[in-house]
C-alpha positions, 0 to 999 in steps of 0.5 A: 752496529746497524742492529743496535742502532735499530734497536735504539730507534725502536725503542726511542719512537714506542717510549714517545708513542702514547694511548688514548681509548676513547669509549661510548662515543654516541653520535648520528650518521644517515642510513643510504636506504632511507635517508634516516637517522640511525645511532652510531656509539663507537670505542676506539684505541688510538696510538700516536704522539702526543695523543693524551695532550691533544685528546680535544683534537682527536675528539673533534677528528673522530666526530667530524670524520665519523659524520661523513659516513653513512651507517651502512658504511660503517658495519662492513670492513671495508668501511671500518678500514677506511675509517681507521684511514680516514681518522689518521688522515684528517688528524694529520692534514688538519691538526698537525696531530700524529696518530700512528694507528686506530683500533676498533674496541667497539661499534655499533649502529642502531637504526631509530625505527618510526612508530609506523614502522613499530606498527607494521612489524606487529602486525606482521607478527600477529599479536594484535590478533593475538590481543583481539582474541584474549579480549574476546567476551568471557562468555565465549570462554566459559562454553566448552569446545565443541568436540564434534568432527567437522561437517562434510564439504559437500552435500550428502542429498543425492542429486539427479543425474548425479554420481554419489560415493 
């Protein structure tokens, strides 16, 4: 009796229990380091009661929650969990919405470098050398490469007083 009564409470609560996948949810949250802006687009699974019904609700948790975490936070697993928690939490305290569980589908940070930043890593890289060189005038690439072995550091004069290889 006690396992047929278990049975029917399992299978009453998973026939209410609803899905809502929320997908390319773009958004900006700062990075801890700089204080910058940086692009957060997330997907997202959640399974509760009434979901599908009160979607605005759980849009409005999601963006409100989402905003509270720097994007350091939300690469690591730790800040992915406390996310899961945090959704489930507000959704409960201020919408009365039941959610019984969050599942990342998708998450991504994406940090909007300055155009200073653009310049110096460039240059770090060495293609405006590599520019300059191409733009060099086309009488230095029409002469032919000078083939000859360097010339010797030192000089091959003797000195006085001096020992000479």
């Amino acid at each position: 009796m006690r396992r047929i009564f278990i049975a029917f409470l399992l299978l009453h609560v998973s026939l209410f229990a609803e899905t809502l996948v929320v997908e390319n949810f773009k958004t900006n949250v700062f990075a801890k380091s700089d204080k910058k802006p940086a692009e957060a687009m997330v997907g997202l699974i959640f399974e509760g009661k009434e979901v599908k019904l009160y979607e605005y609700k759980v849009v409005d948790t999601l963006n409100i929650v989402i905003g509270s975490y720097f994007a350091e936070d939300l690469v690591t697993s730790r800040g992915k969990e406390l996310l899961k928690a945090t959704l489930i939490a507000y959704a409960k305290k201020t919408h009365g919405l039941v959610i019984d569980a969050v599942y990342i589908k998708e998450l991504t940070v994406k940090t909007n470098p300055s155009t200073k930043e653009i310049v110096d890593a460039i240059k770090k890289e060495g293609v405006f050398q590599q520019q300059q060189q191409n733009n060099a005038p086309k009488q230095q690439q029409s002469q032919q490469l000078n083939l000859a072995p360097p010339l010797p550091k030192r000089s091959l004069i003797p000195e006085e007083n001096a020992v000479n290889f």
